[in-house]
C-alpha positions as CSV (number, residue, x, y, z in Angstrom):
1,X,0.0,0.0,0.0
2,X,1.2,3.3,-0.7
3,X,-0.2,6.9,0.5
4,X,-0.5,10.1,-1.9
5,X,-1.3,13.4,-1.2
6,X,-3.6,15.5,-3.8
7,X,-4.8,18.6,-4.2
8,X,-8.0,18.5,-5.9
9,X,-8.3,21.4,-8.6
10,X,-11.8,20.9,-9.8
11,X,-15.2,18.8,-9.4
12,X,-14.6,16.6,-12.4
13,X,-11.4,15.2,-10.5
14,X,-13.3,14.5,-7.6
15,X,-16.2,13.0,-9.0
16,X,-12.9,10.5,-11.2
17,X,-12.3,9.8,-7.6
18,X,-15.3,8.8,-6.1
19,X,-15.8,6.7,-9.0
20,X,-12.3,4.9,-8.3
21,X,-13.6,4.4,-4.6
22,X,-16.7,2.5,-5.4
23,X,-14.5,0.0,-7.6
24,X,-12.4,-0.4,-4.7
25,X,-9.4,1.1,-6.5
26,X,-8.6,3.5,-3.7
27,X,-9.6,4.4,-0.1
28,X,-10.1,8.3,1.2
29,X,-8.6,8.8,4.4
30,X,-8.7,11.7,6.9
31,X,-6.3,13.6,7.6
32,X,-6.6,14.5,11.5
33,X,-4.0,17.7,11.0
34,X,-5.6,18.8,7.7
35,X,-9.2,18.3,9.6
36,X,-8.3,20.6,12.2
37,X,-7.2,23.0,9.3
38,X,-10.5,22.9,7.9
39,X,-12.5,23.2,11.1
40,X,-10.6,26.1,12.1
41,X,-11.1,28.0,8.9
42,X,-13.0,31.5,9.8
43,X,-15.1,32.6,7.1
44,X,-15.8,36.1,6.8
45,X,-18.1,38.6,5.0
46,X,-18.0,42.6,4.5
47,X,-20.9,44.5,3.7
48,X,-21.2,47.6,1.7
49,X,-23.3,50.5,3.2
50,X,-24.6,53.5,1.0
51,X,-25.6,56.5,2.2
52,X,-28.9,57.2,0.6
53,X,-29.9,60.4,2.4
54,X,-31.0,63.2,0.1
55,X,-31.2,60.5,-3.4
56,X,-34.6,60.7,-5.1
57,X,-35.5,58.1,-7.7
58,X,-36.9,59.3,-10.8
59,X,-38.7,57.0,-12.7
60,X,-39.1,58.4,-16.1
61,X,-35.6,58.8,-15.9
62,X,-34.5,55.3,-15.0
63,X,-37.3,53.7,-17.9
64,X,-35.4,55.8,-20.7
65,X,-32.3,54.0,-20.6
């Protein structure tokens, strides 16, 4: 048995993957350090406020475009 590291670029090489599993071709394995990576991971998000004070929207303006 031999162990390989990849790093999956897209969903059609997963998908090959998962297809090699089920013909019992290879076997995924956890990684406990890269599982901690993962579970650590912080996702963020940054909103955009507008100040809207003093716009008025003009509708015959907006429909002639």
């Amino acid at each position: 048995m031999r162990t390989v590291t990849l790093e999956i670029l897209n969903d059609k090489a997963m998908s090959l993957l998962r297809d090699l599993e089920q013909l019992k071709l290879l076997r995924f394995r956890k990684d406990s350090q890269q599982a901690t990576k993962q579970a650590k991971k912080k996702v963020t998000f940054d909103a955009v406020a507008i100040d809207t004070t003093g716009f008025k929207f003009d509708r015959d303006e907006a429909n002639e475009r």
